[in-house]
C-alpha positions as CSV (number, residue, x, y, z in Angstrom):
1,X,-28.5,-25.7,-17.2
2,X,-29.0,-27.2,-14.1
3,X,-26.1,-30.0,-13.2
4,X,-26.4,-33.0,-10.9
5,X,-24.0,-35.9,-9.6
6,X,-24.8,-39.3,-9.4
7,X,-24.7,-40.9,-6.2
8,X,-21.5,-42.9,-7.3
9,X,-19.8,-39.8,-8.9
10,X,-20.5,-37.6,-5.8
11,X,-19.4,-40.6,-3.2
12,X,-15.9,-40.9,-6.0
13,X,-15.0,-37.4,-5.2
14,X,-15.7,-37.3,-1.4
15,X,-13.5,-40.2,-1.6
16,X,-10.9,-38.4,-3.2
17,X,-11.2,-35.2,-1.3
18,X,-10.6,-37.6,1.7
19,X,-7.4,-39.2,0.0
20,X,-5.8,-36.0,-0.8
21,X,-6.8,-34.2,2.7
22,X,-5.2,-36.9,4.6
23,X,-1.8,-36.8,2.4
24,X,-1.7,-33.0,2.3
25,X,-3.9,-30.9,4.3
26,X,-5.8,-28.7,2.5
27,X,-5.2,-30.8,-1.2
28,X,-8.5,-32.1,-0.7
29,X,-10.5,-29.0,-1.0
30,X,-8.7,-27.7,-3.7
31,X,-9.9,-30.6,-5.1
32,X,-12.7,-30.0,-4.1
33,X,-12.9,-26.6,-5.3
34,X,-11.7,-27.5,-8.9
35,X,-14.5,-29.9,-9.4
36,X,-16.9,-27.5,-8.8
37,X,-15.3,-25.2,-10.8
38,X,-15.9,-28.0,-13.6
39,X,-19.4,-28.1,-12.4
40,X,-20.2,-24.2,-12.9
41,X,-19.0,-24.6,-16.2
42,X,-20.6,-27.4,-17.6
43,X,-23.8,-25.3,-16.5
44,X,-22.4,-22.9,-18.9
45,X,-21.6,-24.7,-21.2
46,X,-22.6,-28.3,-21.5
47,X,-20.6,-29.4,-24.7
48,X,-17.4,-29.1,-23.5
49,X,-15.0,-31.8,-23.2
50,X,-13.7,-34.7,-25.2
51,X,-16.4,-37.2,-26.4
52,X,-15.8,-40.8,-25.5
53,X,-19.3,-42.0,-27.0
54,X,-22.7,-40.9,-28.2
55,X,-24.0,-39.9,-25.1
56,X,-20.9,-39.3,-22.9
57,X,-18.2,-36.5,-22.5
58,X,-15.5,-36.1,-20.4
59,X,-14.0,-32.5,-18.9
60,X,-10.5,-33.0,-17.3
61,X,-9.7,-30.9,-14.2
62,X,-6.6,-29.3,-14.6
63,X,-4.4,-30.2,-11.5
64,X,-5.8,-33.4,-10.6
65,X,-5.8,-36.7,-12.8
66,X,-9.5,-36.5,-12.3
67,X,-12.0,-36.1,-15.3
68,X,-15.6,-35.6,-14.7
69,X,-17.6,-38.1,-17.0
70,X,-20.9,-36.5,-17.9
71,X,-23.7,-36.7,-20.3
72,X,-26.1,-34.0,-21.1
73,X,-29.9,-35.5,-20.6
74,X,-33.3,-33.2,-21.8
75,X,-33.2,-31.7,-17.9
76,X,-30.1,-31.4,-16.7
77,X,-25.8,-32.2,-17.3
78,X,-25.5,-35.7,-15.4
79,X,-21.7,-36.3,-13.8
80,X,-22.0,-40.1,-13.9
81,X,-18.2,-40.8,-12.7
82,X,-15.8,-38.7,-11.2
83,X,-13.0,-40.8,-12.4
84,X,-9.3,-41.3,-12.2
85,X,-7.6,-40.7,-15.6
86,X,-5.7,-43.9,-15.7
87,X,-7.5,-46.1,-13.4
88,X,-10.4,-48.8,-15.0
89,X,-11.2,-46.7,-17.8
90,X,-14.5,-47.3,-18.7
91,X,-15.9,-48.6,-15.7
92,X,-18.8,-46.3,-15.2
93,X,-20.4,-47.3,-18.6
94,X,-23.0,-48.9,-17.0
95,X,-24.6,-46.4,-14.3
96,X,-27.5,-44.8,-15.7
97,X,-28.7,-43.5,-12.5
């Protein structure tokens, strides 16, 4: 299944990427890296992860306190957040596109 970020999701982990390269260099493309890695599986397997309501799930990367926030439409897996996993919970509720 084909898997797509939202504009905010994708701009949330450049943003991150950018944080974590400037602390470590190198950090932020293995965060990169693990995010697609979340990516290629969720177009493996789109019901993974923990469900937070009736539409959306989330998939935790494993190193990073990241979680990709996704929801499976008729076309395609939609990452609608890329978020932090203590930081404004809920905040993405609203994006739809």
């Amino acid at each position: 299944m084909n898997v797509e970020f939202l504009p905010a999701a994708d701009e949330e982990l450049n943003e991150a990427a950018a944080y974590y390269e400037e602390r470590v260099p190198g950090l932020g493309e293995d965060l990169l890296v693990e995010a697609e890695l979340g990516r290629d599986l969720l177009s493996l397997q789109p019901n993974l992860g923990v469900k937070l309501d009736s539409i959306h799930r989330r998939l935790p990367l494993r190193r990073f306190p990241f979680g990709l926030i996704f929801r499976v439409d008729p076309d395609a897996v939609r990452i609608v957040a890329f978020a932090h996993n203590r930081r404004r919970p809920g905040y993405w509720r609203s994006r739809t596109r």
